[in-house]
N, C-alpha and C positions, 0 to 999 in steps of 0.2 A: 446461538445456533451451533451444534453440532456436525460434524463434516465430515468426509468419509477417509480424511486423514488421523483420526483418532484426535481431533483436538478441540477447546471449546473456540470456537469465533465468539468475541464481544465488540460490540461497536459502542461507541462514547455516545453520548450525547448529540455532540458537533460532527460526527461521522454518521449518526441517523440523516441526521436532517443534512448533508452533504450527498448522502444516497439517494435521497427522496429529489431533493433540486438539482443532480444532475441526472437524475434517472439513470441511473447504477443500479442492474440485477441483483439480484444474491448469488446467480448462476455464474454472472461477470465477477463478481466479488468473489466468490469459493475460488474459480482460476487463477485470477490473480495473486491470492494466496497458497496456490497448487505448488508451486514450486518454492526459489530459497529463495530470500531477499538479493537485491541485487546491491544494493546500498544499504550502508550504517549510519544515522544521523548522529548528529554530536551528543544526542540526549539517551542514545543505546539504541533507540526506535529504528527498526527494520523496513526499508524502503522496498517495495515491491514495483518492478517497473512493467508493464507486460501489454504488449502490442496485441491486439485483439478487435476483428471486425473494422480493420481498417481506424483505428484508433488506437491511442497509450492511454491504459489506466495507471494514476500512480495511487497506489497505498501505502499509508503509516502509520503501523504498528508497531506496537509493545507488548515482551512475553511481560505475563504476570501469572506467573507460576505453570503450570498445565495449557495455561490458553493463551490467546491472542486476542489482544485487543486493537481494535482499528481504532485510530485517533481521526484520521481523515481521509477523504476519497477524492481526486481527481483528474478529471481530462487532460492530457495535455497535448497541445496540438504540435506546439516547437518544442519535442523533447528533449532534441540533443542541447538546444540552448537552454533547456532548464538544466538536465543534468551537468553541465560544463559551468553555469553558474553555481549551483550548489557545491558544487568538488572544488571551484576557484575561492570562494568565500569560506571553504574547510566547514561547509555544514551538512556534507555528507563525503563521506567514505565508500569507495568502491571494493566490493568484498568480492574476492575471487570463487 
């Protein structure tokens, strides 16, 4: 898909079918990739963290050249305790 950031969105395999079983928009999905990554996972993957309708989506994605690819998509309810586990176990990075 195409987005009106000039970029291509691709989604994996494991992030279709993550979008379809949590019932993830593509309109939820475009926002969540609307702005910058909030996190760096240790693999270069770009974490997108984004509070929306009373809910955190998290996305993770990877540039491959021009675009973005989503590797996975999901809810999470205790965000601060996922993101304060992922930063203690050094497998994501907080990018200013």
């Amino acid at each position: 898909m195409r987005v009106k950031w000039g970029f291509e969105i691709g989604l994996a395999r494991h992030a279709l079918e993550r979008v379809a079983l949590r019932g993830v928009s593509r309109g939820e999905l475009e926002l969540a990739l609307a702005g910058r990554p909030s996190y760096r996972g240790v693999s270069g993957a770009e974490v997108y963290v984004r509070k929306m309708n009373g809910r955190t989506l998290v996305v993770v994605a990877e540039r491959v050249g021009g675009a973005l690819k989503v590797v996975t998509v999901y809810k999470a309810r205790k965000v601060d305790k996922l993101v304060r586990s992922k930063v203690r176990e050094g497998l994501w990075e907080r990018l200013e």
